[in-house]
N, C-alpha and C positions, 0 to 999 in steps of 0.2 A: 975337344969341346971348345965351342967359342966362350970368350972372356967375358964375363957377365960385369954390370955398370947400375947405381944406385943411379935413379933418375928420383927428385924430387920435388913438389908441385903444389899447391896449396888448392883444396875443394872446397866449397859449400858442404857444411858438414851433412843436409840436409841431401843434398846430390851425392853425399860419399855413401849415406846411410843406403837411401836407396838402388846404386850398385852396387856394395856390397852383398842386399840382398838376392837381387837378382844373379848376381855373379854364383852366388851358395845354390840357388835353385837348378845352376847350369852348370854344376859342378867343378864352375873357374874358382880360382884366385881374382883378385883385380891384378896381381901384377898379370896374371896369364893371359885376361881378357884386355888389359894395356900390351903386353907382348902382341898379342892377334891384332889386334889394331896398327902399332905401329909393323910387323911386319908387312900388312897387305895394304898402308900406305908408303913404306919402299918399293914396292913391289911392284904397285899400281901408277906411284906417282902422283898420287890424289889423292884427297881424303875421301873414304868409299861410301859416302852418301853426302845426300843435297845437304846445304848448308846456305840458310835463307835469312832474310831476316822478313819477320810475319808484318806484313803493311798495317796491321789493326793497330801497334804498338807506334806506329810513326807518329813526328811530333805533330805533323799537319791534322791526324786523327784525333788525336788524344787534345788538343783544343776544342776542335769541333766537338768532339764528344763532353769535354767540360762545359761548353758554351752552353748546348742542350741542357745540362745539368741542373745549369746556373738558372739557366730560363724556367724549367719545370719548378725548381724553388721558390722563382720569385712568381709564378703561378702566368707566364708570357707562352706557356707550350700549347700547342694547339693540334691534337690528336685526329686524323680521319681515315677512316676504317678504306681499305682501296682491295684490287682485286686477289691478293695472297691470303687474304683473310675471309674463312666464312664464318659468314653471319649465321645464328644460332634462329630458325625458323620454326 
């Protein structure tokens, strides 16, 4: 049997909480569904899903979207209705 090795790592307890859950519902451990993981990222040589970063969260976004913010506060927004939106007839 191969040598087994304490690996440890520091979560979001909030992130722990929630796969621990789902690990009980799939009848893992987290060490087993960390086991399954890092096997089939030896294996594969990649980590086995996309790994993105979401453009909503960019800093260029998240300005413009304060900007907006800022404007509808100090009452400078100017709303108009265009064609994704029907009108209630």
């Amino acid at each position: 049997m191969a040598q087994t090795v304490n690996v440890n790592f520091k979560l979001d307890a909030d992130v722990k909480k929630s796969m621990e859950q789902v690990c009980s519902e799939l009848g893992l451990s987290m060490s087993a569904a960390f086991t399954v993981f890092a096997k089939k990222v030896g294996r594969e040589k990649r980590i086995p899903f996309e790994v993105s970063v979401d453009p909503f969260y960019s800093d260029s976004n998240i300005r413009y979207l304060e900007n907006i913010a800022h404007d509808i506060k100090e009452g400078k927004a100017h709303f108009a209705e265009h064609d994704l939106i029907e009108a209630d007839e």
